[in-house]
N, C-alpha and C positions, 0 to 999 in steps of 0.2 A: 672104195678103199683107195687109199693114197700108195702111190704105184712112186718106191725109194729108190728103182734105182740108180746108180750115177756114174756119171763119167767125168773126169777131172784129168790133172796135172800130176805125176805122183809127187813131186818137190815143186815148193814155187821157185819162181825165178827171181834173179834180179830184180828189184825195183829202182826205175830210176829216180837220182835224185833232182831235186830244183836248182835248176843253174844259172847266172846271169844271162836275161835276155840273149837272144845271138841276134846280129846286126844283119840288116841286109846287105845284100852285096852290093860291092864297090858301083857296078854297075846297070844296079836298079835304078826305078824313078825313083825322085826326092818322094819323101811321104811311106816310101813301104814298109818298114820298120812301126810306125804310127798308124798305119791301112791297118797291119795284120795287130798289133795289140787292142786297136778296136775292134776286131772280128770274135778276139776270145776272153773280152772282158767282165763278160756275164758275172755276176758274182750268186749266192746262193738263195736272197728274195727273186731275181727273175728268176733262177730256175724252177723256184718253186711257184710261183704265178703262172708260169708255162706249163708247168707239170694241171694243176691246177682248174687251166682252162678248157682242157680237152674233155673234162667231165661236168663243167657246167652245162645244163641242159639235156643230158644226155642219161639213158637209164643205164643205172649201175648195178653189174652186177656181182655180187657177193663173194671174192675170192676169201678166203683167211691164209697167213702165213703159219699156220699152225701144226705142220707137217712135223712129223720126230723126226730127232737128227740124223743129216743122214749116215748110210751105213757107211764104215771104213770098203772100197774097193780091195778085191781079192788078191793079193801080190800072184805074178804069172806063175808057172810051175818051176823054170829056169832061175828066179831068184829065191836065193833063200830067205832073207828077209823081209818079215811085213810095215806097209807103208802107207799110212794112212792118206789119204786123197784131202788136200787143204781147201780145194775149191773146186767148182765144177759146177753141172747141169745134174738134176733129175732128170727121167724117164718121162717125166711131167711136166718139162721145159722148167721148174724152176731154179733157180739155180742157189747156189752156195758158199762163203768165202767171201773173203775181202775182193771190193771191185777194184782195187788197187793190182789183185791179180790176174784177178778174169781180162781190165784192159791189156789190150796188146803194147808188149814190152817193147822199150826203142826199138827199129832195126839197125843194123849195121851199119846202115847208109843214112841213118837219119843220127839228129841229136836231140835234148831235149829243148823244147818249146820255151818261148816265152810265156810268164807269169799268167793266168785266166784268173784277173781281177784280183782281188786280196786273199785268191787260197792257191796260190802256186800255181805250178805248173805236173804237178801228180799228186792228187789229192782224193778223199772220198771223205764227204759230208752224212754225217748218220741222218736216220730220220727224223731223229728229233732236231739237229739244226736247220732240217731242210723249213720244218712245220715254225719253228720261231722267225727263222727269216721269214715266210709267210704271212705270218701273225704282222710279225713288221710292216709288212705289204697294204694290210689289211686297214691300218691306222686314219689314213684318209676318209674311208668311206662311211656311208649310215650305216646304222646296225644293224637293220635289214639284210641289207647285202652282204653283211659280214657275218652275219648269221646262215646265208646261203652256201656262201665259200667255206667256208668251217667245214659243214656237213659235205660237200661235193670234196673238200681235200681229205677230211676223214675216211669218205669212200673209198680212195685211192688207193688206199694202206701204203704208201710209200715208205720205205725201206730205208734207199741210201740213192746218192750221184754217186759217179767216179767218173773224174778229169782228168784227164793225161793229154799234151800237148807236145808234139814233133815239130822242127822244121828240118830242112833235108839237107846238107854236108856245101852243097854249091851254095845253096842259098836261095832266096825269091822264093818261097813256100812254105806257108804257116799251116799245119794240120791241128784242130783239136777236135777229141774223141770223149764222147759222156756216155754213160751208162744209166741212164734212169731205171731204177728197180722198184716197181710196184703192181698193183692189181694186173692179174697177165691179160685177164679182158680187157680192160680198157685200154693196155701198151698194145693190142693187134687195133683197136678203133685209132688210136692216134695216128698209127702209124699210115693205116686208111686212109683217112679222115686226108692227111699228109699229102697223099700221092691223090686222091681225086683232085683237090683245091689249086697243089700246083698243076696238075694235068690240063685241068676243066677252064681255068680263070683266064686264060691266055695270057697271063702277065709274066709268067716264067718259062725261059730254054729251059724244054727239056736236054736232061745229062745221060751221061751211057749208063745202060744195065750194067749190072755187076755181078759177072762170072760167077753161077753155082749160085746163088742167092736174089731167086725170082722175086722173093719177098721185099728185097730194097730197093731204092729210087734215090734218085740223083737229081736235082733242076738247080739251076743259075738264074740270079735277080738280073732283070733289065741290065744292059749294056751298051753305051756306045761301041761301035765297032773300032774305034780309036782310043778307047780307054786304057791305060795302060795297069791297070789294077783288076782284076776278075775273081769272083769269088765263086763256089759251088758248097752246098748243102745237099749231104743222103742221110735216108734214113733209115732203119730197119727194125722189126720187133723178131726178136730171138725170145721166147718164152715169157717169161716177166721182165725181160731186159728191154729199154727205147733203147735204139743205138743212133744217138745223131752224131754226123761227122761234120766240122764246119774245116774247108779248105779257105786258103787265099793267097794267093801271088800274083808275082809275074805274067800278063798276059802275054799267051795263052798256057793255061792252066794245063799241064802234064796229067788229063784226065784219067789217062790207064792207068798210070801210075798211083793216082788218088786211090782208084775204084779198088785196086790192087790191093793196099793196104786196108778198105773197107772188109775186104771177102777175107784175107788175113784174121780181121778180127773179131767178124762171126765164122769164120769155122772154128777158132779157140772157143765161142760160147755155143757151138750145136752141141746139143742133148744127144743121145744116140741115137743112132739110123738119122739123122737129119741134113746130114752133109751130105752133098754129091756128088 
């Protein structure tokens, strides 16, 4: 029996809007403005190639999104009026609602991000553009192989992405934050899958844990010790949600500060009892 029930936001928030690139600062290196829009240029065929690959080979198993809606949350006994809950988590990790709301809204100290490729800088892709950019992907290969991907992206039941992209008030720090929503088995293997490869492979620094949330991981690509550009990727699976965070600035990277805004924004997506 499908176990409804949820916890949310009672009103959504603000969402922010897309705003002209912000520049780096005066005194970064030449190139960081061009480093960090290459970092979140991804546009909606890789996402969906990426989503995609974590389940070739791999045995799938059977989630459906086929849950009734969920229930309106109980207004407290101190308000008088009832309010229905626009987005949130089931009891069952999965969740509910534009991922436009689930991502975490600017902070105070940050603004919004430059552009992630040709759909802004706050954006969520339904499933079905996810699966046509896909399709697009697919164009190159035999039909063999595109007959395999079909059925392994079929598996996935994907949902939606949601993209929202920060950089921070000083400057020299581009954040962007995605939501992949799909089959919740395979978003705990990816995520897996994630943390062995960069752990095991010895090509990636390891990055710091992230406070209250064992479940994520943090690693940095190769570096010259004199690079003046650093980048860091975490990940985490919160129910049906990937949550990958792509950072990049100014060397050396304000890593608490990153991870800080990670734990930020799975505690907005824990389900109940899942927070610490």
């Amino acid at each position: 029996m499908t176990d409804s029930t949820v916890t949310g936001t009672p009103e959504p928030e603000s969402r922010t809007r897309a705003t002209a690139p912000v520049p780096a600062p005066a005194d970064a290196p030449p190139g960081t403005a061009t480093a960090s829009r290459r970092t979140l240029r991804a546009g909606g065929a890789t996402l969906a190639a990426a989503l995609v690959g974590v389940a070739v080979g791999a045995a799938i198993i059977e989630v459906r999104y086929d849950d009734p809606p969920p229930v309106a949350a109980a207004p407290p006994p101190t308000v008088p009026t009832s309010r229905s809950v626009p987005f949130g988590a089931k009891s069952n990790g999965n969740h509910f609602g534009s991922l436009r709301d689930l991502l975490l809204p600017v902070p105070d100290d940050h603004e919004p991000g430059p552009d992630d490729g040709a759909f802004g800088n706050d954006t969520e892709l339904t499933g079905d553009q996810m699966a046509a950019a896909f399709e697009d992907d697919l164009g190159p290969l035999p039909e063999e192989q595109r007959k395999k991907l079909r059925q392994s992206w079929k598996d996935l039941h994907v949902k939606a992405t949601g993209v929202r992209t920060y950089t921070n008030k000083q400057g020299g720090l581009v954040i962007g934050m995605k939501l992949h929503q799909f089959n919740q088995q395979e978003v705990q293997k990816a995520n897996e899958f994630t943390a062995l490869f960069t752990g095991d492979s010895g090509i990636f620094r390891l990055g710091p844990a992230v406070p209250g949330h064992p479940e994520a991981h943090c690693y940095l690509p190769p570096a010259k010790p004199s690079a003046p550009i650093d980048r860091m990727t975490c990940s985490a699976a919160e129910g049906d949600l990937l949550v990958v965070m792509d950072a990049e600035g100014v060397a050396p990277l304000p890593k608490d500060r990153i991870v800080g805004l990670l734990a930020q924004q799975l505690d907005r997506l824990a389900r109940p009892g899942a927070s610490a």
